[in-house]
C-alpha positions as a printed NumPy array, in Angstrom:
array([[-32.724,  12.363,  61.429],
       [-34.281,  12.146,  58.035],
       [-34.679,   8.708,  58.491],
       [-36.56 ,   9.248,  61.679],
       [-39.169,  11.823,  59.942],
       [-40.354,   9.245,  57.56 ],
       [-40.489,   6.766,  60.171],
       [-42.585,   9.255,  62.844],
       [-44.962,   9.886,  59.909],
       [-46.064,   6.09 ,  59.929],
       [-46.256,   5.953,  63.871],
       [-48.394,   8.401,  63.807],
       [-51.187,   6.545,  62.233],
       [-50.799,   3.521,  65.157],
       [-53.705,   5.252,  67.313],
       [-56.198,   6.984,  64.033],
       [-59.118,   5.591,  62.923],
       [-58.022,   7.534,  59.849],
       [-56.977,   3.952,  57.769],
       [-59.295,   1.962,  59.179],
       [-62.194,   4.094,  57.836],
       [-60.164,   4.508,  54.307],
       [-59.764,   0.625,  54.36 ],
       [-63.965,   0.318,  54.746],
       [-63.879,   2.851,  51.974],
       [-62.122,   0.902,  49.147],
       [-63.455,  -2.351,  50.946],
       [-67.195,  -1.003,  49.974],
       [-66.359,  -0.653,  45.865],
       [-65.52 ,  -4.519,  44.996],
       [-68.545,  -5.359,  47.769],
       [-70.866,  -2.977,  45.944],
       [-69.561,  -4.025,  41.825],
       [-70.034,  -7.987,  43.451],
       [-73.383,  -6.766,  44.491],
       [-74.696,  -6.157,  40.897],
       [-72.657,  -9.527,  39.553],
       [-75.066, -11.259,  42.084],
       [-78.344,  -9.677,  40.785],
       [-77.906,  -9.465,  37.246],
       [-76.75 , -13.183,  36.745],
       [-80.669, -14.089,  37.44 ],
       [-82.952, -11.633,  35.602],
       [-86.189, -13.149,  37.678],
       [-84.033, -12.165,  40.749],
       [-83.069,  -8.297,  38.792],
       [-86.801,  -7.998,  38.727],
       [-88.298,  -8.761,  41.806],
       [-85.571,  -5.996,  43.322],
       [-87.436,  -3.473,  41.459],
       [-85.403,  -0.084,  40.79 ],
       [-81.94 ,  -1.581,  41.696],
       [-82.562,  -4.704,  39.496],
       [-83.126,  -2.936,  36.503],
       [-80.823,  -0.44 ,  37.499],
       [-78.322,  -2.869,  37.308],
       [-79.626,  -4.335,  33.634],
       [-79.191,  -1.06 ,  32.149],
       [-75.608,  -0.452,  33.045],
       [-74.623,  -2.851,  30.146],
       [-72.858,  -4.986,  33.262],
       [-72.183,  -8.611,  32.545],
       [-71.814, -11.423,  35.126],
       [-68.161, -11.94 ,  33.967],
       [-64.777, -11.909,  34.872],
       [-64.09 ,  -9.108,  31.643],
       [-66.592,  -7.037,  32.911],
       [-65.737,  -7.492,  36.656],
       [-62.276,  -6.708,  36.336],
       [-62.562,  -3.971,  34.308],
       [-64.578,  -2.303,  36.911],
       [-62.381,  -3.398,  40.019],
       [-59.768,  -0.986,  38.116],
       [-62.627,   1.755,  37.911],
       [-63.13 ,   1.882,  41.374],
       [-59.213,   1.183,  42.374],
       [-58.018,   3.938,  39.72 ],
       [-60.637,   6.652,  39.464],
       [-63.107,   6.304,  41.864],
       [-59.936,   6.288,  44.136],
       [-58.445,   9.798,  43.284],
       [-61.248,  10.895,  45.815],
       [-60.06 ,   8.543,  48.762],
       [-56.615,   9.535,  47.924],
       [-57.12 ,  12.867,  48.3  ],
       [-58.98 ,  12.746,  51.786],
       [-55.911,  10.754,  52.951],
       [-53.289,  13.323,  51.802],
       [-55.393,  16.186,  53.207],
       [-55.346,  14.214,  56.591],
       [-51.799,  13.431,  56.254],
       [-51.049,  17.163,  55.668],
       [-53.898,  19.029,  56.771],
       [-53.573,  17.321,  60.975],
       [-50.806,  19.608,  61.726],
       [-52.469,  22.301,  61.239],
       [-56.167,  21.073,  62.928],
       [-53.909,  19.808,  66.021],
       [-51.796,  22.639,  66.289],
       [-48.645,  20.633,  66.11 ],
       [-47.372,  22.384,  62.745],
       [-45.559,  25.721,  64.401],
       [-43.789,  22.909,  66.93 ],
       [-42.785,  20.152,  64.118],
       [-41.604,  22.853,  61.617],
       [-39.224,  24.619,  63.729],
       [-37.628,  21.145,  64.078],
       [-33.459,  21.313,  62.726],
       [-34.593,  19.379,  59.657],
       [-35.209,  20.561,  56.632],
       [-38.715,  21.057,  55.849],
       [-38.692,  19.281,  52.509],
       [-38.418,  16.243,  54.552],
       [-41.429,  16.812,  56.04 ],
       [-43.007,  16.773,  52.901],
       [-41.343,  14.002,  51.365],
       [-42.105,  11.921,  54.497],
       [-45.995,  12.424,  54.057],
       [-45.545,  11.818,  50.462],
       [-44.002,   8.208,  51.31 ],
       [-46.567,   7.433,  54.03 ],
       [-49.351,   8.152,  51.397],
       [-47.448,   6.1  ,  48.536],
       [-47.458,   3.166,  51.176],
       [-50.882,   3.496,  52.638],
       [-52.32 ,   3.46 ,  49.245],
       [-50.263,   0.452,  47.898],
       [-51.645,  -1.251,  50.665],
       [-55.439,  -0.243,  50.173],
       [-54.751,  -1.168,  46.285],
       [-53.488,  -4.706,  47.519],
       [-55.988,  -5.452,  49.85 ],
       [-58.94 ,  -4.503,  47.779],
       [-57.433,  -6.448,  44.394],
       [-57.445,  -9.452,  46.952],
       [-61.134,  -8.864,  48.08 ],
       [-61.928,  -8.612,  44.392],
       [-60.589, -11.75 ,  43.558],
       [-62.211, -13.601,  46.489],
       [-65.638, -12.093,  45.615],
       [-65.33 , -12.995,  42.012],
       [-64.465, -16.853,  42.957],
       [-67.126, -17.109,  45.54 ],
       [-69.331, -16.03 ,  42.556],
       [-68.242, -18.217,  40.403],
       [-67.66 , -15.404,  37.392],
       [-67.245, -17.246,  34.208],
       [-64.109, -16.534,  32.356],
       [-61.487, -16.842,  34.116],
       [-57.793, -17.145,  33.439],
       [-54.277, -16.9  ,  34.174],
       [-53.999, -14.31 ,  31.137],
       [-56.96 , -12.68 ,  32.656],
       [-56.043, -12.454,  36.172],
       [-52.838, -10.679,  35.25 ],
       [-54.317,  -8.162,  33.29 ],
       [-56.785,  -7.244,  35.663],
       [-54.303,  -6.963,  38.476],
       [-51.494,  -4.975,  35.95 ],
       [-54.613,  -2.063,  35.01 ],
       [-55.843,  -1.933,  38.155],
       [-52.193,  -1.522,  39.847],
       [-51.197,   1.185,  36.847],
       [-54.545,   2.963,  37.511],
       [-53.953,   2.988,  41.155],
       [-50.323,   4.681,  40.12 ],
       [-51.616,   6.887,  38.364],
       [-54.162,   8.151,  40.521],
       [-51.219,   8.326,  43.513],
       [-49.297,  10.856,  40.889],
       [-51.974,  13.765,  41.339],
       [-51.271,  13.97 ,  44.619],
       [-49.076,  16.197,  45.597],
       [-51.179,  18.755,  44.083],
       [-53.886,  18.036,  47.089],
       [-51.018,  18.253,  49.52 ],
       [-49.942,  21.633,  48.21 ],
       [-53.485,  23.018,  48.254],
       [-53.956,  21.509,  51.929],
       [-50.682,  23.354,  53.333],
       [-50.953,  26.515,  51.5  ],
       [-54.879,  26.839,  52.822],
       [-53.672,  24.979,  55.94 ],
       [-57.431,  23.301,  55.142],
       [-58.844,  19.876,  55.073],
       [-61.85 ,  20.979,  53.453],
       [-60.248,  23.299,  50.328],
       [-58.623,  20.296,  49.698],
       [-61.035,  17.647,  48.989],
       [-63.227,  20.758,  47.553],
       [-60.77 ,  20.993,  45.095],
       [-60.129,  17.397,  44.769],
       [-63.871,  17.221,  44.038],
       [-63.876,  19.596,  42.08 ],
       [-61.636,  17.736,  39.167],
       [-63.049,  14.835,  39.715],
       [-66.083,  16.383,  38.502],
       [-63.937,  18.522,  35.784],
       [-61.909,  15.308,  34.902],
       [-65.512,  13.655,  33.674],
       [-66.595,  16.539,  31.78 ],
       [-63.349,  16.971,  29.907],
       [-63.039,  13.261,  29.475],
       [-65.901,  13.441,  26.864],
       [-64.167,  16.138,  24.77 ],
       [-60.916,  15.388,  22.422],
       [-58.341,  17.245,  25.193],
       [-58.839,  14.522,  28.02 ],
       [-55.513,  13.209,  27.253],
       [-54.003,  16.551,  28.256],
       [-55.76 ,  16.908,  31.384],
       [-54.091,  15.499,  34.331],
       [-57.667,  14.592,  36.107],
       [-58.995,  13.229,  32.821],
       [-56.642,  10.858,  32.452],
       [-57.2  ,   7.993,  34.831],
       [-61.151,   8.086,  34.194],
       [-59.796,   7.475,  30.522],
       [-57.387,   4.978,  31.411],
       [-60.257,   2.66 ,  33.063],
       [-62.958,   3.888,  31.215],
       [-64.597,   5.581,  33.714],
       [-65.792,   8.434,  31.054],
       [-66.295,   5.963,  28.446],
       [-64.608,   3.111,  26.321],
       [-61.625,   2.336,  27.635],
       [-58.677,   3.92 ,  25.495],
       [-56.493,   1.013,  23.898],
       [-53.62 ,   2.759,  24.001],
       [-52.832,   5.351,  26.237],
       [-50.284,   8.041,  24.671],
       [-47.386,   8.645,  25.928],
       [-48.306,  12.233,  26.375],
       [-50.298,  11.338,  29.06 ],
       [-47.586,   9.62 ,  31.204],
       [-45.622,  12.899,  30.505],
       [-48.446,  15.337,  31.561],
       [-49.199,  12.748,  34.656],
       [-45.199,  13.022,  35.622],
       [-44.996,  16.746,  35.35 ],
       [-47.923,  17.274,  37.728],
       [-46.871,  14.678,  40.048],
       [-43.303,  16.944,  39.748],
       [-44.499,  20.438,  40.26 ],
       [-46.915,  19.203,  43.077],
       [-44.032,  17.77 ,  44.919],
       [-41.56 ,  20.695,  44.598],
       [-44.886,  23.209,  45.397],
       [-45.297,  21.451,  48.809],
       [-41.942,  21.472,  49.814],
       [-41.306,  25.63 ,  48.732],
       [-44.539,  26.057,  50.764],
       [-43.096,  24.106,  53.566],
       [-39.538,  25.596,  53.187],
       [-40.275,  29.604,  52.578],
       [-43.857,  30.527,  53.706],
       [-44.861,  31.806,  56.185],
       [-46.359,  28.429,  58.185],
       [-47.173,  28.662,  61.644]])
């Protein structure tokens, strides 16, 4: 029976648009970084675009494969804490907008499965959106013909960009508790939006290590130079809030009062 929870959670997404628009999503972030590759290796081209050209020139960007990577884990890692959120508010936030939640709840499983199900479903959806987008980025970058390139390279680029993509998937379970305790898409990915927009402004201060939402746009250096070494009291603060999230959503699912 548990099995067959986790397994109805991902046959449930065989008729909704749901990852097909989250798939354009990520697809649009390598697209858009190879997008300012192409105009900034020719600075006669940069100029004749006008605003975007020397938009583009005074990001600092580089046509390389340093600078490209380092961005493919920027919009992976921390521009992705967004898209993750929208898909764990769907994941959790449906059963409520379809009305399904009173009927699936009073189901004889325990309700922490339902939870833990979702959880999965989101883990795997996202390793799959990480995946394809590393691939895109890769493809763009050789069409390109980015300069730099190596073995060495090309691992290290995949590694931070899979690591930031982890540790965005560990805030999680805080959106999913916020979704089924306001039984709300939209408080979700208010809130969601809301740290993303906290996580910057706390990333330029000395406590961004400490704050869960800080530390991914540090990581990839989203909210500045990217930190050489991250401490280990980050993995520990990142762990803990993955851990309360997940045991919030299942007490909410277990002993409130859902309908």
């Amino acid at each position: 029976m548990r099995r067959q929870v986790v397994v109805t959670e991902f046959l449930k997404l065989r008729r909704s648009a749901v990852p097909w628009v989250s798939l354009a999503a990520i697809l649009c972030g390598p697209a858009a970084m190879a997008l300012f590759m192409w105009i900034i290796r020719d600075p006669a081209r940069a100029a004749s675009l006008g605003l975007l050209g020397t938009k583009a020139n005074l990001t600092g960007l580089e046509a390389t494969w340093t600078a490209y990577g380092s961005y493919l884990a920027v919009i992976v890692g921390a521009s992705g804490m967004l898209l993750l959120a929208f898909i764990v508010a769907y994941l959790f936030g449906r059963e409520y907008a379809d009305g399904t939640a009173r009927n699936l709840l009073a189901l004889p499983v325990d309700r922490t499965w339902f939870a833990l199900g979702k959880l999965a479903v989101a883990a795997a959806w996202w390793l799959v959106l990480t995946l394809i987008a590393i691939l895109e980025g890769f493809l763009i970058g050789w069409a390109l013909g980015l300069p730099g390139y190596t073995t060495g390279l090309g691992l290290k680029v995949v590694t931070n960009t899979l690591v930031a993509a982890a540790a965005s998937l560990l805030l999680v379970p805080v959106i999913a508790w916020i979704t089924v305790w306001t039984r709300s898409y939209l408080a979700a990915l208010g809130f969601a939006l809301g740290m993303l927009l906290l996580g910057d402004v706390v990333g330029h201060t000395g406590w961004a290590a400490w704050f869960p939402w800080s530390i991914v746009p540090m990581m990839t250096g989203m909210s500045g130079p990217v930190s050489a070494v991250v401490p280990w009291s980050s993995y520990l603060v990142l762990g803990l809030t993955f851990f309360g999230g997940t045991v919030a959503v299942m007490l909410q699912l277990r002993y409130a009062d859902n309908p």
